[in-house]
C-alpha positions in Angstrom: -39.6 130.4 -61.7 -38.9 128.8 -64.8 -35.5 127.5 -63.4 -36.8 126.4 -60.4 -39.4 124.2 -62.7 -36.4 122.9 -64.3 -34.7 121.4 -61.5 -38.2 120.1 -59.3 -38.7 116.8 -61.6 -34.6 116.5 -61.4 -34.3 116.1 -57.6 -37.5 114.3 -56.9 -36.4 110.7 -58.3 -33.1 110.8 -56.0 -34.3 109.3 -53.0 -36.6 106.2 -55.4 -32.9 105.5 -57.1 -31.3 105.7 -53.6 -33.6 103.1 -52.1 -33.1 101.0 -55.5 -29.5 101.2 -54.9 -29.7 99.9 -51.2 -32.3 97.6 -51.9 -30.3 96.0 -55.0 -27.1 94.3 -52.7 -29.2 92.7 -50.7 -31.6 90.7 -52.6 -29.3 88.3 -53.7 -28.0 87.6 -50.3 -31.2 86.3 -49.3 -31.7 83.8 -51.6 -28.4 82.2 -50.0 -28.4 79.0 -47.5 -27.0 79.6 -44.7 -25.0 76.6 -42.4 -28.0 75.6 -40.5 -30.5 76.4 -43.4 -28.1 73.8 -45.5 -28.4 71.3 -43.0 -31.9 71.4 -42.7 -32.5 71.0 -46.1 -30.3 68.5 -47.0 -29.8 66.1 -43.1 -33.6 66.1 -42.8 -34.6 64.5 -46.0 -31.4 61.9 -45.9 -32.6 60.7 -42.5 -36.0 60.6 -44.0 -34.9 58.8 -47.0 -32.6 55.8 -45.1 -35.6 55.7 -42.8 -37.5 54.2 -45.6 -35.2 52.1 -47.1 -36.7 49.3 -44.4 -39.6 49.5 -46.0 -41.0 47.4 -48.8 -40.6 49.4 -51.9 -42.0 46.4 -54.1 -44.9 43.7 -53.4 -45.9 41.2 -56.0 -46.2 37.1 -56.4 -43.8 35.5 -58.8 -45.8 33.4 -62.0 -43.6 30.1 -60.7 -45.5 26.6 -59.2 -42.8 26.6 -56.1 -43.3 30.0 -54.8 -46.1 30.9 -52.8 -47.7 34.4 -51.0 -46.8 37.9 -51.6 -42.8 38.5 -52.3 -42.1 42.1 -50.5 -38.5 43.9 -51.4 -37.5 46.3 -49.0 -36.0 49.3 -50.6 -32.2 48.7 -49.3 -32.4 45.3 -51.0 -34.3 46.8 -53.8 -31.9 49.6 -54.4 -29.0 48.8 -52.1 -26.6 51.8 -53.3 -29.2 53.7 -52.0 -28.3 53.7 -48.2 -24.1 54.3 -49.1 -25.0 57.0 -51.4 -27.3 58.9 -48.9 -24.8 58.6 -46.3 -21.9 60.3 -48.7 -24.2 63.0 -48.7 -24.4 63.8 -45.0 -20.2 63.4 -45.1 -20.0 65.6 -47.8 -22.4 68.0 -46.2 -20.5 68.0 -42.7 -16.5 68.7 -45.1 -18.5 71.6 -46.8 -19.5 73.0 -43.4 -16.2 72.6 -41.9 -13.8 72.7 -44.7 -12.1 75.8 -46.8 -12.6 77.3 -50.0 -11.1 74.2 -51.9 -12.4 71.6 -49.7 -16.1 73.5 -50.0 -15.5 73.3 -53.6 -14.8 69.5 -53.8 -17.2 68.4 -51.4 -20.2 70.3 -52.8 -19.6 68.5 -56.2 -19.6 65.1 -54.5 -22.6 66.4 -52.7 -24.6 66.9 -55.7 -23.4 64.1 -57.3 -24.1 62.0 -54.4 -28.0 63.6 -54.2 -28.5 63.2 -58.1 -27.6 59.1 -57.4 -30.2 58.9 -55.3 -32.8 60.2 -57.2 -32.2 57.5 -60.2 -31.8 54.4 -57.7 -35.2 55.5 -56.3 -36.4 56.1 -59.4 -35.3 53.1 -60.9 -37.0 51.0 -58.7 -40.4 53.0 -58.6 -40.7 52.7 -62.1 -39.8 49.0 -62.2 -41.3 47.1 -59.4 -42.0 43.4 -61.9 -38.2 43.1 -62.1 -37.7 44.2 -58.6 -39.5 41.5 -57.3 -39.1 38.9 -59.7 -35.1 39.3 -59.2 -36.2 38.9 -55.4 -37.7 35.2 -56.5 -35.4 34.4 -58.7 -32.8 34.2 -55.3 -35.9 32.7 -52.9 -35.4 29.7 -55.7 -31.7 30.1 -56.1 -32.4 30.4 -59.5 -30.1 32.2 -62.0 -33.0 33.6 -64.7 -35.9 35.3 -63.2 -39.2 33.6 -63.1 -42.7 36.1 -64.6 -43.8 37.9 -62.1 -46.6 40.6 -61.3 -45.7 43.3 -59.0 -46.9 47.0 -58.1 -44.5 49.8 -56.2 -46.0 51.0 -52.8 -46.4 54.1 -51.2 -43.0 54.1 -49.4 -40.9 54.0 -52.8 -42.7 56.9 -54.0 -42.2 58.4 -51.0 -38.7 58.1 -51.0 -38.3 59.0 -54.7 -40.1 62.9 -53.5 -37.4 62.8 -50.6 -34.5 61.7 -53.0 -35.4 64.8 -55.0 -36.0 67.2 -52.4 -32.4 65.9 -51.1 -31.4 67.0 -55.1 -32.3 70.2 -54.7 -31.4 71.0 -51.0 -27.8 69.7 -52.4 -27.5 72.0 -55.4 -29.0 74.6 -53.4 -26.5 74.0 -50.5 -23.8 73.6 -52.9 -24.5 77.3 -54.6 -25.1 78.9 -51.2 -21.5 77.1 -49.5 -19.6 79.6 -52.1 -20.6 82.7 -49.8 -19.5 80.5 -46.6 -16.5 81.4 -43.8 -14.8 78.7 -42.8 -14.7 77.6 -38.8 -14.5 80.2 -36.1 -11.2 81.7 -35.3 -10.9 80.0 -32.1 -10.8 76.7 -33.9 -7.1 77.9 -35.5 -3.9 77.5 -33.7 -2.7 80.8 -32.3 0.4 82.0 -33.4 3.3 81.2 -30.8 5.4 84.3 -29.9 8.8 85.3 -30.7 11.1 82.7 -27.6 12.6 79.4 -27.3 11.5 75.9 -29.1 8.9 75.7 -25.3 7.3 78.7 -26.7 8.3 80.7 -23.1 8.4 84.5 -24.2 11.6 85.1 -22.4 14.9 86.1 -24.8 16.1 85.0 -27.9 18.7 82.5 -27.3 21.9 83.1 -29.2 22.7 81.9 -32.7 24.9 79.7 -34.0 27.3 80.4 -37.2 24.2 78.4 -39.7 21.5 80.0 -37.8 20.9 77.2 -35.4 19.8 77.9 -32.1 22.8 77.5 -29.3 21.7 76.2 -25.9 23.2 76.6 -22.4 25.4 73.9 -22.8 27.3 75.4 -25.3 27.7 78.7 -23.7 29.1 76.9 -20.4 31.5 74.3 -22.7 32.7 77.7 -24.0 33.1 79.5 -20.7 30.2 81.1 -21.0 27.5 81.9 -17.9 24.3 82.2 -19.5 22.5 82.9 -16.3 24.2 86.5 -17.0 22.2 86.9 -20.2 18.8 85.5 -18.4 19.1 88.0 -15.3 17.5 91.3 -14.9 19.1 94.3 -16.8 20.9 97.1 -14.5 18.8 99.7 -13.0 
């Protein structure tokens, strides 16, 4: 009895350490972006965030006697690198999704980078609107200094600076997640051609030349050669 007590509390914890074990390789794997998961995260606030580049980012009146009524700054004028640094995202997106291992590699740094960029132009300009729009005078007067000016950020910049980061973080997550990534389907890879001539025709081997080169029928029949006696059917 005594042994049997001994071995009881030994078995019992198998099957908790089992599950464990199972439940352990697979954890990690869901905290992984797939293709279309990636997309999502990372197209859909891009689109979102050159969508409100047309909007006024900036609204103010410039402190100068020949200007007159509210001076608005759209956010591509505001923060022009704004709309060529969004779009390198979606490109560098699309080479990650379609590329190999080294072209994953390469494009989801330029992602990242590209997301991050975002982030400060919006940013820039959120936190600055007087500048913003008193540049925007300064050309209204063609005028090389910028006159005073009083200016507050709307609703659409800060809107764009919470899509610039969620972009930031769907790119680093994207970017983490591409490492576990195949590359296309097999069906996008050029078959390998069977063993026959240069027209890929799986009839025989032509004969070799003396530097490996491949002889044709010409040269069998300038020889006095018939090749159509090494094309025919073999005896029965």
């Amino acid at each position: 009895m005594s042994a049997g007590a001994g071995e009881t509390p030994d078995r019992q914890p198998e099957p908790a350490r089992h599950q464990d074990a199972v439940r352990s390789p697979a954890s990690p794997a869901r905290r992984h972006l797939g293709k279309r998961g990636a997309a999502l995260v990372v197209l859909l606030p891009a689109a979102v965030l050159l969508g409100l580049t047309t909007l006024p980012w900036a609204s103010g009146r410039a402190r100068d006697v020949l200007t007159s009524g509210v001076i608005e700054v759209s956010g591509s004028t505001a923060a022009p690198g704004t709309v060529g640094v969004a779009l390198v995202t979606i490109v560098a997106l699309l080479a990650m999704m379609t590329g190999g291992p080294v072209i994953r590699a390469v494009s989801a740094g330029v992602l990242v980078l590209a997301a991050v960029g975002t982030l400060v132009l919006t940013v820039a300009v959120a936190v600055a609107p007087v500048g913003t729009v008193a540049e925007a005078a300064a050309r209204q007067l063609a005028r090389t200094t910028a006159p005073e000016a009083v200016a507050t950020t709307t609703v659409w910049a800060w809107l764009a600076v919470v899509m610039a980061g969620l972009l930031a973080v769907g790119a680093v997550s994207a970017g983490v997640s591409s490492r576990s990534w195949a590359g296309l389907s097999s069906r996008y890879e050029r078959a390998p051609q069977p063993d026959g001539d240069a027209s890929g025709s799986t009839g025989a081997m032509a004969p070799k030349g003396p530097r490996g080169q491949v002889r044709t029928a010409w040269d069998e029949l300038s020889e006095g050669g018939d090749p159509t006696l090494r094309d025919g059917p073999g005896p029965t």
